[in-house]
ROVOTI-135527 format. One line per 4 residues: number of its first residue (from 1); their letters; for each residue x, y, z of C-alpha. Coordinates in nm, 2 decimals. Example, Ala and Ser with C-alpha at 12.3 -4.5 7.8 and 13.67 -1.06 7.14 Angstrom:
BEGIN
1	AS	1.23,-0.45,0.78; 1.37,-0.11,0.71 .
This chain:
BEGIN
1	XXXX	-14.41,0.43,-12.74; -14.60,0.40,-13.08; -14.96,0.30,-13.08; -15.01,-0.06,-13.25 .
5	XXXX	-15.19,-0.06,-13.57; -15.53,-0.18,-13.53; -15.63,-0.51,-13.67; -15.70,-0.56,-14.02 .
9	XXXX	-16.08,-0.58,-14.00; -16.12,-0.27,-13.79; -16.13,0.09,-14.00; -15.78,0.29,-13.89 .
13	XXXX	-16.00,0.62,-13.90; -16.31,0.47,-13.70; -16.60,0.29,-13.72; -16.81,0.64,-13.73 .
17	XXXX	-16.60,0.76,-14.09; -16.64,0.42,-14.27; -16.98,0.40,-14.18; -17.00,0.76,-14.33 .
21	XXXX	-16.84,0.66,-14.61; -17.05,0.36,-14.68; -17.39,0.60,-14.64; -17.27,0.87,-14.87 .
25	XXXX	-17.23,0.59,-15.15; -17.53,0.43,-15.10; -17.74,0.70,-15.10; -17.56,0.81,-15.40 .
29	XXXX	-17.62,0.51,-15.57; -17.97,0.50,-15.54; -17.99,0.86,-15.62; -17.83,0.74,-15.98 .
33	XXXX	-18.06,0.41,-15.96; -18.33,0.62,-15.98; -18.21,0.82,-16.26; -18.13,0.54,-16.47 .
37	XXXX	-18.51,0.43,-16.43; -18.60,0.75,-16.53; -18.41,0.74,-16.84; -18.53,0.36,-16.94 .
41	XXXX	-18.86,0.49,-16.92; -18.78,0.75,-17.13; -18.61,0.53,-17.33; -18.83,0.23,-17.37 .
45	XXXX	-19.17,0.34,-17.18; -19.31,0.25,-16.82; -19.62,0.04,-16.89; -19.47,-0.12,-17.24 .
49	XXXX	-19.47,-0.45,-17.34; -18.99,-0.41,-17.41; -18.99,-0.27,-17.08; -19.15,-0.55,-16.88 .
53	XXXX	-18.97,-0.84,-17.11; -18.66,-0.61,-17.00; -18.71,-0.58,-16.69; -18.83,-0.98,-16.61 .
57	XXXX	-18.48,-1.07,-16.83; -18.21,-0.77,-16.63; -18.36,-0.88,-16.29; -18.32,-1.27,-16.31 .
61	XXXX	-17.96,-1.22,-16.25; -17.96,-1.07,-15.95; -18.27,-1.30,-15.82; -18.05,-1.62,-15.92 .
65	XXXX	-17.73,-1.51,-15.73; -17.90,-1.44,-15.44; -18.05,-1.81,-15.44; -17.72,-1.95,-15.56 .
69	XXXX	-17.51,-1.80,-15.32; -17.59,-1.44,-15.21; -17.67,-1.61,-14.86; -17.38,-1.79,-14.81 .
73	XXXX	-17.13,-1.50,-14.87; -17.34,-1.27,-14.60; -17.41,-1.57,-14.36; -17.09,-1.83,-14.40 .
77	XXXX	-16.77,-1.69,-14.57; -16.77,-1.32,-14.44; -16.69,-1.45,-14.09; -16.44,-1.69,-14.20 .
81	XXXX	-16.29,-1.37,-14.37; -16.28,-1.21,-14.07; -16.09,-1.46,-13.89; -15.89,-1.56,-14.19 .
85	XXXX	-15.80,-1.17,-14.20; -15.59,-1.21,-13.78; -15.38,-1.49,-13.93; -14.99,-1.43,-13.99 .
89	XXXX	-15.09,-1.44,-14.36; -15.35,-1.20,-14.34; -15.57,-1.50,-14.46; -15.39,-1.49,-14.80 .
93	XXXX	-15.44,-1.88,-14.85; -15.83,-1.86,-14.71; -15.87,-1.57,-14.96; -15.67,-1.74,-15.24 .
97	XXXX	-15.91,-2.03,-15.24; -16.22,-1.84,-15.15; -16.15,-1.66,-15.50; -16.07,-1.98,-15.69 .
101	XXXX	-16.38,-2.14,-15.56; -16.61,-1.86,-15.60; -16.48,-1.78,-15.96; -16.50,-2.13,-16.07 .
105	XXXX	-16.90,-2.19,-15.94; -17.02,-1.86,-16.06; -16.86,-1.90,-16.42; -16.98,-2.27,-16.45 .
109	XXXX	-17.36,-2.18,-16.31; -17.35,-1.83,-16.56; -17.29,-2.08,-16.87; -17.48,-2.31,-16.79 .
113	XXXX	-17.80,-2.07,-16.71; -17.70,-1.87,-17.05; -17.72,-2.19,-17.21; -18.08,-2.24,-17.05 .
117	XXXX	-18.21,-1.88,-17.11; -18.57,-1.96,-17.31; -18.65,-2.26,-17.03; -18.58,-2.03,-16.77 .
121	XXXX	-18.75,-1.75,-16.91; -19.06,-1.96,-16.99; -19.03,-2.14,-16.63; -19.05,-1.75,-16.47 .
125	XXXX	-19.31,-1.61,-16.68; -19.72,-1.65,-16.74; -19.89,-1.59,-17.06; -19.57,-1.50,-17.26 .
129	XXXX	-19.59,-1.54,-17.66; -19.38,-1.70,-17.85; -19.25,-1.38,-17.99; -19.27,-1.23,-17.65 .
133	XXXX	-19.03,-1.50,-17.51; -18.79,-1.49,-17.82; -18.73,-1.11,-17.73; -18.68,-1.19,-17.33 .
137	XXXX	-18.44,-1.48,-17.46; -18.21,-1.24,-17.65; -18.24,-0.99,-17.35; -18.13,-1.29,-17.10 .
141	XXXX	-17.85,-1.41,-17.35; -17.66,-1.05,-17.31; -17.80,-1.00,-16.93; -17.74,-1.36,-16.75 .
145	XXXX	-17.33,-1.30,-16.80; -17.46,-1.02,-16.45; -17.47,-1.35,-16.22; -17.09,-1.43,-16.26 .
149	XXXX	-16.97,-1.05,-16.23; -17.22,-1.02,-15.93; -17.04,-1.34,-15.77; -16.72,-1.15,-15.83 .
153	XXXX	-16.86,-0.81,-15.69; -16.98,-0.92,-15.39; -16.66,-1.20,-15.30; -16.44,-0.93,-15.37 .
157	XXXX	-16.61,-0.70,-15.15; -16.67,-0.91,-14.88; -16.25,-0.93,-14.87; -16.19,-0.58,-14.86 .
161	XXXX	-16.47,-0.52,-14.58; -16.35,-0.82,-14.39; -15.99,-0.59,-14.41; -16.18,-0.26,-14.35 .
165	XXXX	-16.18,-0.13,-14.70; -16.52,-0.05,-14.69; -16.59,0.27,-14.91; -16.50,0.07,-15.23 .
169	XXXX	-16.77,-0.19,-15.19; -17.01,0.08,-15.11; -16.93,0.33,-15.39; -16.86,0.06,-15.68 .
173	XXXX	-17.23,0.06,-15.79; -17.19,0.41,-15.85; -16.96,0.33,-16.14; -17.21,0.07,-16.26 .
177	XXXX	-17.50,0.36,-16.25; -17.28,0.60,-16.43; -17.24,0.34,-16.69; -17.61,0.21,-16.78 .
181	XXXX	-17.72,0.62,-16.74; -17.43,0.64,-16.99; -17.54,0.36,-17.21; -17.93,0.48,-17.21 .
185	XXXX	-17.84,0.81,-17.31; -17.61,0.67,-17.58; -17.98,0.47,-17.68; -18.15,0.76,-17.66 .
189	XXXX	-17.96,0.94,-17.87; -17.93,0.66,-18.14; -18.31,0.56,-18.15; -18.50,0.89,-18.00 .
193	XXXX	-18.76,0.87,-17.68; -19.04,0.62,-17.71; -19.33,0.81,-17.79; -19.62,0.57,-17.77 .
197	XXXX	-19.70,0.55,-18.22; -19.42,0.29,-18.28; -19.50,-0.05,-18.26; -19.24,-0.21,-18.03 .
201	XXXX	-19.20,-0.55,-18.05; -19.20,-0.56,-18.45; -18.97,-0.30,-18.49; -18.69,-0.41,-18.27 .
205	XXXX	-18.36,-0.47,-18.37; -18.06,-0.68,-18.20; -17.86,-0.32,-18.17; -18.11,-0.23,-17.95 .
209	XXXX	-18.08,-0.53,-17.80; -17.70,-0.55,-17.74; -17.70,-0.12,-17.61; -17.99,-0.18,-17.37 .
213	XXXX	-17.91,-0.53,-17.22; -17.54,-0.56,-17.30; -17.52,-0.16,-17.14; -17.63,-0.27,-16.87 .
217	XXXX	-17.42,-0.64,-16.81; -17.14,-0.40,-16.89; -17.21,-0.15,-16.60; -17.26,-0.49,-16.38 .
221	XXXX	-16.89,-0.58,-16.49; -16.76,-0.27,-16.42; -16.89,-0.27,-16.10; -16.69,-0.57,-16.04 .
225	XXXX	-16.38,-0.45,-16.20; -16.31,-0.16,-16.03; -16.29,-0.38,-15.69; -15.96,-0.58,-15.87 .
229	XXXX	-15.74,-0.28,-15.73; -15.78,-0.24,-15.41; -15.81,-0.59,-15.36; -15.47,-0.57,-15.53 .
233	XXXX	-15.35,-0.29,-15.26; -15.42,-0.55,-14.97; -15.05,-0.70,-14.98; -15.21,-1.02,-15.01 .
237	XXXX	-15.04,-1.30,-15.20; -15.36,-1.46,-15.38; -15.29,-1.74,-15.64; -15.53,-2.02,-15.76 .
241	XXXX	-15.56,-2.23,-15.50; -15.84,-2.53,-15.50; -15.98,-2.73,-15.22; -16.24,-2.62,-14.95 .
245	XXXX	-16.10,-2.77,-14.67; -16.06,-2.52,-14.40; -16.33,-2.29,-14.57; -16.63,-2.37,-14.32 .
249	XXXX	-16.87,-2.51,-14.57; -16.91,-2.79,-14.33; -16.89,-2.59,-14.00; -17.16,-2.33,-14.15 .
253	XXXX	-17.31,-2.30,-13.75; -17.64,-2.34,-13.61; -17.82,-1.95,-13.65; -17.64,-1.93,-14.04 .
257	XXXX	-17.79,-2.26,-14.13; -18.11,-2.16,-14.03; -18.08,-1.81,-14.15; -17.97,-1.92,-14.49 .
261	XXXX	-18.27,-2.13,-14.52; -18.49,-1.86,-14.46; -18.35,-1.62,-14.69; -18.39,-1.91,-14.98 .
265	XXXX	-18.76,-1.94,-14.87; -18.83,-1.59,-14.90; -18.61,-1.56,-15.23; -18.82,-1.86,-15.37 .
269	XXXX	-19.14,-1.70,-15.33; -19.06,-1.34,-15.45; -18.96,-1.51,-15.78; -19.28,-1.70,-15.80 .
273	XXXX	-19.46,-1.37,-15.70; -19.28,-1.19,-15.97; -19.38,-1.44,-16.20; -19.75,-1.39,-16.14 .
277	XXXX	-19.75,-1.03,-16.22; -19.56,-1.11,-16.56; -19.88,-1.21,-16.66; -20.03,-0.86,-16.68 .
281	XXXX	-19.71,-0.80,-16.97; -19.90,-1.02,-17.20; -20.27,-0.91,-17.08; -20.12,-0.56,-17.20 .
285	XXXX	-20.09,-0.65,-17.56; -20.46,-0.76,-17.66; -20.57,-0.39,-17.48; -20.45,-0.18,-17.72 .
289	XXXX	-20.44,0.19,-17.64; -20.60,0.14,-17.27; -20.31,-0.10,-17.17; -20.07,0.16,-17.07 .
293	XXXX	-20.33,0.19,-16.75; -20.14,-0.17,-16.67; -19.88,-0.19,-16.41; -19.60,-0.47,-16.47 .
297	XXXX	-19.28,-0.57,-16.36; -19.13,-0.23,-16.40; -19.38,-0.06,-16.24; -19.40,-0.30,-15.96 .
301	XXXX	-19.03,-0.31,-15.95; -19.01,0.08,-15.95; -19.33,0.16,-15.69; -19.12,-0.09,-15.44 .
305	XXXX	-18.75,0.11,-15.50; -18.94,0.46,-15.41; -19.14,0.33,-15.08; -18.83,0.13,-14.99 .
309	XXXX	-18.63,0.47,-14.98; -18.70,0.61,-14.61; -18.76,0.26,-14.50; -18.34,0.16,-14.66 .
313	XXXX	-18.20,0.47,-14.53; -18.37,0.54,-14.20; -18.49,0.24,-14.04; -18.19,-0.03,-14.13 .
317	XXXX	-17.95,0.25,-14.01; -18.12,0.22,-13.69; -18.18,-0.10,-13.66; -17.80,-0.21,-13.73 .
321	XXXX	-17.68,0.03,-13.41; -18.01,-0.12,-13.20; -17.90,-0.49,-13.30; -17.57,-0.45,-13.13 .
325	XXXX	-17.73,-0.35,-12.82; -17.98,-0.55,-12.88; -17.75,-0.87,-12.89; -17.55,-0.74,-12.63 .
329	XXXX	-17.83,-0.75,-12.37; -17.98,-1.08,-12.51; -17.64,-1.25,-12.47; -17.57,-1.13,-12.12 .
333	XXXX	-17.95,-1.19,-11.98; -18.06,-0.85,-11.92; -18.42,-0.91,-12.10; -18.61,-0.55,-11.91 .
337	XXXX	-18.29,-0.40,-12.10; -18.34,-0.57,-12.43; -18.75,-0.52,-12.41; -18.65,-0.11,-12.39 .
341	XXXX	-18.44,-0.15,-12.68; -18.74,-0.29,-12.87; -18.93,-0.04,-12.77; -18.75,0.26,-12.82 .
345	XXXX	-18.64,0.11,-13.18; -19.04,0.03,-13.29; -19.12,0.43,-13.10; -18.85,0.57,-13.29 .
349	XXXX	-18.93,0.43,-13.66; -19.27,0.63,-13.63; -19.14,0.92,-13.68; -18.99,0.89,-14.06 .
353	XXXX	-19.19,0.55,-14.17; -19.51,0.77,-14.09; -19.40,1.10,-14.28; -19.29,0.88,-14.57 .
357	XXXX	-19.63,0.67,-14.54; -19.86,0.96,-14.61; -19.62,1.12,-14.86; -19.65,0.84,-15.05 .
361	XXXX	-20.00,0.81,-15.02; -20.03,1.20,-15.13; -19.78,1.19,-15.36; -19.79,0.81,-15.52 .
365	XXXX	-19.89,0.93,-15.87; -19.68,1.26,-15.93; -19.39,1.04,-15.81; -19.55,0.75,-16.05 .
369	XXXX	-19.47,1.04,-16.34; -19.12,1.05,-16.30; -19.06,0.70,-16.40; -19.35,0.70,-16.69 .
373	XXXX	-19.16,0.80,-16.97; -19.23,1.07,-17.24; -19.49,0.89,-17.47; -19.86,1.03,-17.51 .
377	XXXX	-20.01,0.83,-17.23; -19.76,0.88,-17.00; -20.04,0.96,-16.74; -20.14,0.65,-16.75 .
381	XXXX	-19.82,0.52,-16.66; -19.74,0.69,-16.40; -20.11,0.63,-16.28; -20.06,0.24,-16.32 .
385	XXXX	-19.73,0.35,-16.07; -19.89,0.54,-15.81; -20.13,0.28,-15.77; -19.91,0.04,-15.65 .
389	XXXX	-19.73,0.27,-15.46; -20.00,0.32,-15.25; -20.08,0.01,-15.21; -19.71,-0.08,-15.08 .
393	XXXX	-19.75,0.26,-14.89; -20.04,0.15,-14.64; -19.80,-0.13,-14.56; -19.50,0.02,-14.51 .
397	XXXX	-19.52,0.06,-14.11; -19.55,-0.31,-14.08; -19.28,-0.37,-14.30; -19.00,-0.17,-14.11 .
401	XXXX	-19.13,-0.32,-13.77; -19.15,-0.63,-13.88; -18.77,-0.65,-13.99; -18.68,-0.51,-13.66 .
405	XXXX	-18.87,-0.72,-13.44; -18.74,-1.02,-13.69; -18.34,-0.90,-13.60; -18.49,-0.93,-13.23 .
409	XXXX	-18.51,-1.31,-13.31; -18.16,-1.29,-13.40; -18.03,-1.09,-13.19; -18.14,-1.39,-12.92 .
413	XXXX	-18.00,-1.62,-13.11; -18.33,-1.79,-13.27; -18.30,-1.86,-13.60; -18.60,-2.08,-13.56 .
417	XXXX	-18.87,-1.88,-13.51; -18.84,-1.65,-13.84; -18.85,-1.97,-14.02; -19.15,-2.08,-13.89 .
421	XXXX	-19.32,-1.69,-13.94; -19.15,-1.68,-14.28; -19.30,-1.99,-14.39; -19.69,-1.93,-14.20 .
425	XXXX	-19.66,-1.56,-14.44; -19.50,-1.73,-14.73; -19.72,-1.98,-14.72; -20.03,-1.73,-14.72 .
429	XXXX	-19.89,-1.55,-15.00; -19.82,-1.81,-15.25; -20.17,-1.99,-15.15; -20.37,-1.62,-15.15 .
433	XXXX	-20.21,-1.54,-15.49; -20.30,-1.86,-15.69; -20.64,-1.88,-15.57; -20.69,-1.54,-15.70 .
437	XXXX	-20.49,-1.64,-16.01; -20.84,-1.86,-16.07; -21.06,-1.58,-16.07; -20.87,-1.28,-16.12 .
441	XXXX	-20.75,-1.15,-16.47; -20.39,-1.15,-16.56; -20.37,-0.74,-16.60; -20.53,-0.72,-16.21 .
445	XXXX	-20.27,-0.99,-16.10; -20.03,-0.66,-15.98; -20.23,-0.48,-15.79; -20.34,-0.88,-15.61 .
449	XXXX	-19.98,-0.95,-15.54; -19.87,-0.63,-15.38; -20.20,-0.65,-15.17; -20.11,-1.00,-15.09 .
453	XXXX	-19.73,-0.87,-14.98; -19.89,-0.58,-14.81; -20.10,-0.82,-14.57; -19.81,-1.06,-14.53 .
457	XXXX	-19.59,-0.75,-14.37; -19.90,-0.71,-14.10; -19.94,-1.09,-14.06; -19.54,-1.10,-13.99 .
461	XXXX	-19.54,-0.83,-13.77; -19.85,-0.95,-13.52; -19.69,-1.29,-13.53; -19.35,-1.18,-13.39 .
465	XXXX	-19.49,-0.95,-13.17; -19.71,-1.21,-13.02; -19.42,-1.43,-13.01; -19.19,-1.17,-12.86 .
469	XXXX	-19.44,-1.12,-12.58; -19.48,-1.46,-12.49; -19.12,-1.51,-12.48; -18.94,-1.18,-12.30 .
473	XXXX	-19.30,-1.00,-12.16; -19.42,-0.70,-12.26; -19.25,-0.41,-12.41; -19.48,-0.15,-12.38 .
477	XXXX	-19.74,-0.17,-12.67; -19.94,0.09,-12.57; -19.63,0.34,-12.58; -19.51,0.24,-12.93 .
481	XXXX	-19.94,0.28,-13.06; -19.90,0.62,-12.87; -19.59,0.72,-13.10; -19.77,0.63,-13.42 .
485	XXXX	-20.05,0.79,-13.35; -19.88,1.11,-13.24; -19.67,1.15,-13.54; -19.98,1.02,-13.76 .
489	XXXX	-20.16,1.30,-13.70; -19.84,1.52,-13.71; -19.80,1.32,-14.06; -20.15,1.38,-14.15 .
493	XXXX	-20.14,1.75,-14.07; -19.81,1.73,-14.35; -20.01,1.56,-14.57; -20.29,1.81,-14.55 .
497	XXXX	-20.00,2.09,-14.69; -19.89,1.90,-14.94; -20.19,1.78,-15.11; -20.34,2.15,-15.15 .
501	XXXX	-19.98,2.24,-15.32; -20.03,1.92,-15.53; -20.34,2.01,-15.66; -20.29,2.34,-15.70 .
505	XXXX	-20.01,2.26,-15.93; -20.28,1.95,-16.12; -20.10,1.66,-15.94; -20.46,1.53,-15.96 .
509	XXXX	-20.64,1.61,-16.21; -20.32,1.54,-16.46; -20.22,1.88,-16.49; -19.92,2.05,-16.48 .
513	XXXX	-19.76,1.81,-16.26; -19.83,1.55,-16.53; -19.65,1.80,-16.82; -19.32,1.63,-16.79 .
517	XXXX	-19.08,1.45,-16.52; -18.93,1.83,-16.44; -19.25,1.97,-16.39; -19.35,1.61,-16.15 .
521	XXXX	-19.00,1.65,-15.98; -19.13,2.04,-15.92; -19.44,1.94,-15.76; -19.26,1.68,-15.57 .
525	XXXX	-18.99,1.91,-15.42; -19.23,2.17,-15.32; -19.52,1.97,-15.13; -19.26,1.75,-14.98 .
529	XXXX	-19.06,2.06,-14.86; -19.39,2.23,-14.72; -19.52,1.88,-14.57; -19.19,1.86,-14.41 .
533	XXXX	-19.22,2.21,-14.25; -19.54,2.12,-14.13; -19.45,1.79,-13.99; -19.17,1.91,-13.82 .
537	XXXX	-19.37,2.22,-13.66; -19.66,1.99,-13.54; -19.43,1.74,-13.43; -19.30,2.00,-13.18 .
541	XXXX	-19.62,2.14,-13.09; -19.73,1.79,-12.97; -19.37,1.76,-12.83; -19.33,1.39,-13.00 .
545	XXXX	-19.07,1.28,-12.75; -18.97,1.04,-13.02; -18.90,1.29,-13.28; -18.62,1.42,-13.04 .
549	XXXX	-18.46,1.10,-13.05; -18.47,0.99,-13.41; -18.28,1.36,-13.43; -18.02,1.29,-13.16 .
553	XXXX	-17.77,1.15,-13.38; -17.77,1.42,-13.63; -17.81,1.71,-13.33; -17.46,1.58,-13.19 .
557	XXXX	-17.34,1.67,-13.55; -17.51,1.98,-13.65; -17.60,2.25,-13.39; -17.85,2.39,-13.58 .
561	XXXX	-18.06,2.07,-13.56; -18.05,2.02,-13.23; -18.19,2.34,-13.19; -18.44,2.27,-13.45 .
565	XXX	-18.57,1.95,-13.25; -18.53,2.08,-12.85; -18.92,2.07,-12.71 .
């Protein structure tokens, strides 16, 4: 007798393959993400007056969709999908007017925020010119068409996971990557590197314009295009269909509600954050030569991408499998099972938030260089860089646990309680940040705001922990401060190797590291290989019990790793 097929939302090959799938194309994508910043600072600069009005105008996109409706796709329709997906139809008729819907509200809110770009753009900024604005308004005319083909990218790829297609959604913004490197290159080409002499702002011209923004709106649409056929390989009979009865708009449930609230708080006060460090843009351009040493959105933009690297790949990896336990205890009452989970979840992150911590911290402003550019003061740049990267650095331990013990939350079922921490923090942020805005100059405003996010990721953290421990009892503090510490000093030991590489090689004392990116991306390579050898060896020595199980996983793959990890 023949197996039955498995349902349409679970993978045919397993759960283990798609989820390998889905990793090999993000981390592919972000590999390309970070070579397309490289290129735009080559392109444009990183500490230049185009780059930061380009960067406020290609990122307003993506901040409005996830305020518009970025929650309620994650937190309402993807389980309707999922249960539209059993029906006899395969949930053609949910799907049909899912699309319909989805197309008609992001193409109505894309023209009608095209149509608003200067108010927007004025309403998001602090201190822009005149001329400064008219530049980020013809950016935002060719970059704001991004919301509607982000509304299409992510509906569409809800619908093929919700049917277990999962590699497409994953690899599409490799496509989109390819295109903008494409496109910048193509710039590149056309208008040389920016080399620091030419003066910017007055020399533009609308093809640059149209290449840089419309190259990248183009990779965005892309993006979204290439999900049209394998939605089309579903079978599924999808016509316009209009109404939303049936859609659970109305039935959203209890945790999403809450959840979706949240995420709008926290969405609302990263754009009024962002906004306060656009100031520093227009600080830049009565400094003259010395304002190159002035971190703006870029840089802020680009420090956050590299430190959020170990913390993306590592700790949400873990976290996802540790929720589902997690849950599964929390649901059935076994609370000494769920506190172990918490613990062995906030042990385990040590081991690579720690490593990546002091790398960081070693490493902030050769790292900083590869996303500076090519111009004269290119050091500067990349100093301006690192200096926010350290400062997101020292908070990235809270960070990770704080996202973890927030999931805890929800994996009880609590939507509540991460409102209230989200607004106490958010609330600290947006107050801390204006008062400062009284006293402090625009071009410090940066380094203020990540400071200011830095200490909400600690206040986040003690409150939930606090919270936690009030609610479920203790889950062994002292153990989880014992794992940091452990693989601290094993970190620090790392840290040690890698900084007499980096400045043997002038990482500080803008030397050879500084030369170029491939001589940064050298330096880089080599002290993060030896600090890894080191970490690894003094991990073992101090036989970090921890270290052995963040490797477990992988050692049930590869042989040679779990040799490489047995204490």
């Amino acid at each position: 007798m023949s197996q039955p097929s498995p349902p349409a939302h679970v993978p045919k090959n397993g759960v283990a393959a798609a989820s390998t799938i889905m990793a090999a194309g993000t981390m592919v994508s972000r590999v390309l993400g970070f070579v397309r910043s490289m290129l735009l600072a080559v392109a444009i600069g990183g500490t230049t007056l185009i780059v930061d009005v380009f960067e406020r105008a290609n990122t307003i996109p993506n901040s409005v969709y996830l305020l518009l409706v970025g929650g309620m796709f994650n937190m309402v329709l993807v389980p309707q999908l999922i249960k539209a997906a059993k029906k006899p139809d395969q949930g053609a008729d949910y799907t049909s007017r899912l699309l319909t819907l989805s197309l008609v509200v992001m193409f109505v809110s894309t023209a009608v925020l095209t149509v608003c770009a200067y108010p927007i753009l004025r309403l998001l900024t602090l201190g822009w010119s005149e001329p400064m604005l008219a530049l980020g308004t013809s950016f935002a005319l060719w970059t704001l068409p991004q919301v509607f083909f982000y509304g299409v990218y992510a509906v569409i790829g809800q619908i093929l996971n919700a049917n277990a297609k999962f590699g497409w959604y994953m690899w599409a913004p490799v496509l989109n990557n390819i295109v903008a490197i494409t496109m910048l290159i193509s710039y590149i080409v056309a208008f040389g590197q920016y080399s620091g002499e030419e003066e910017q702002l007055a020399e533009w011209t609308t093809t640059q314009t149209v290449i840089l923004a419309g190259g990248h709106t183009l990779g965005i649409a892309a993006q979204a295009a290439l999900l049209i056929w394998p939605l089309s390989r579903l079978g599924l009979k999808l016509r316009p269909r209009f109404g939303v009865r049936g859609m659970g708009l109305g039935a959203t449930g209890r945790i999403a509600a809450w959840t979706l609230l949240t995420m709008t708080i926290g969405n609302v006060s990263n754009i009024v954050h962002i906004r306060l460090i656009s100031g520093a843009t227009a600080a830049r351009e009565e400094m003259g030569q010395d304002g190159a040493s002035v971190p703006g959105e870029y840089a802020a933009n680009i420090a956050e991408l590299i430190v959020l690297l170990p913390h993306s790949v590592f700790v949400l990896s873990i976290a996802t499998v540790l929720f589902n336990q997690m849950s599964d205890a929390m649901g059935e009452g076994r609370v000494s099972e769920a506190r172990e989970v918490m613990n062995r979840g906030l042990r385990i992150f040590a081991i690579p938030i720690m490593f990546s911590t002091i790398a960081f911290l070693v490493l902030a402003g050769v790292l900083g260089r590869l996303f500076s550019g090519a111009a004269a003061d290119s050091e500067m740049a990349a100093a301006a860089i690192g200096q926010l990267l350290i400062l997101f650095a020292v908070a990235l331990p809270f960070r990770s646990a704080s996202l973890y013990m927030m999931r805890t939350f929800y994996a009880a079922e609590d939507p509540k309680t991460p409102l209230k921490v989200t607004l106490i923090t958010m609330g600290f942020g947006q107050v801390t940040a204006h008062a400062a805005l009284l006293v402090v100059p625009y071009e410090l405003m940066p380094f203020v705001v990540v400071a200011v996010w830095g200490i909400m990721n600690v206040m986040r953290y003690v409150c939930f922990h606090v919270l936690a421990a009030r609610r479920w009892g203790s889950f062994g503090l002292p153990s989880i401060i014992t794992a940091y510490v452990r693989s601290g000093w094993a970190a620090a030991a790392a840290g040690l190797a890698g900084g007499l590489i980096a400045w043997g090689m002038g990482g500080y004392t803008f030397g050879f590291a500084y030369s170029s990116i491939m001589t940064a991306a050298l330096t880089s390579a080599l002290a993060g290989t030896a600090m890894a050898v080191v970490y690894i060896a003094v991990l073992r020595a101090l036989r970090v019990r921890e270290f052995e199980e963040f490797m477990e996983p992988i050692g049930r793959r590869v042989p040679a790793a779990r040799r490489l990890v047995r204490l």
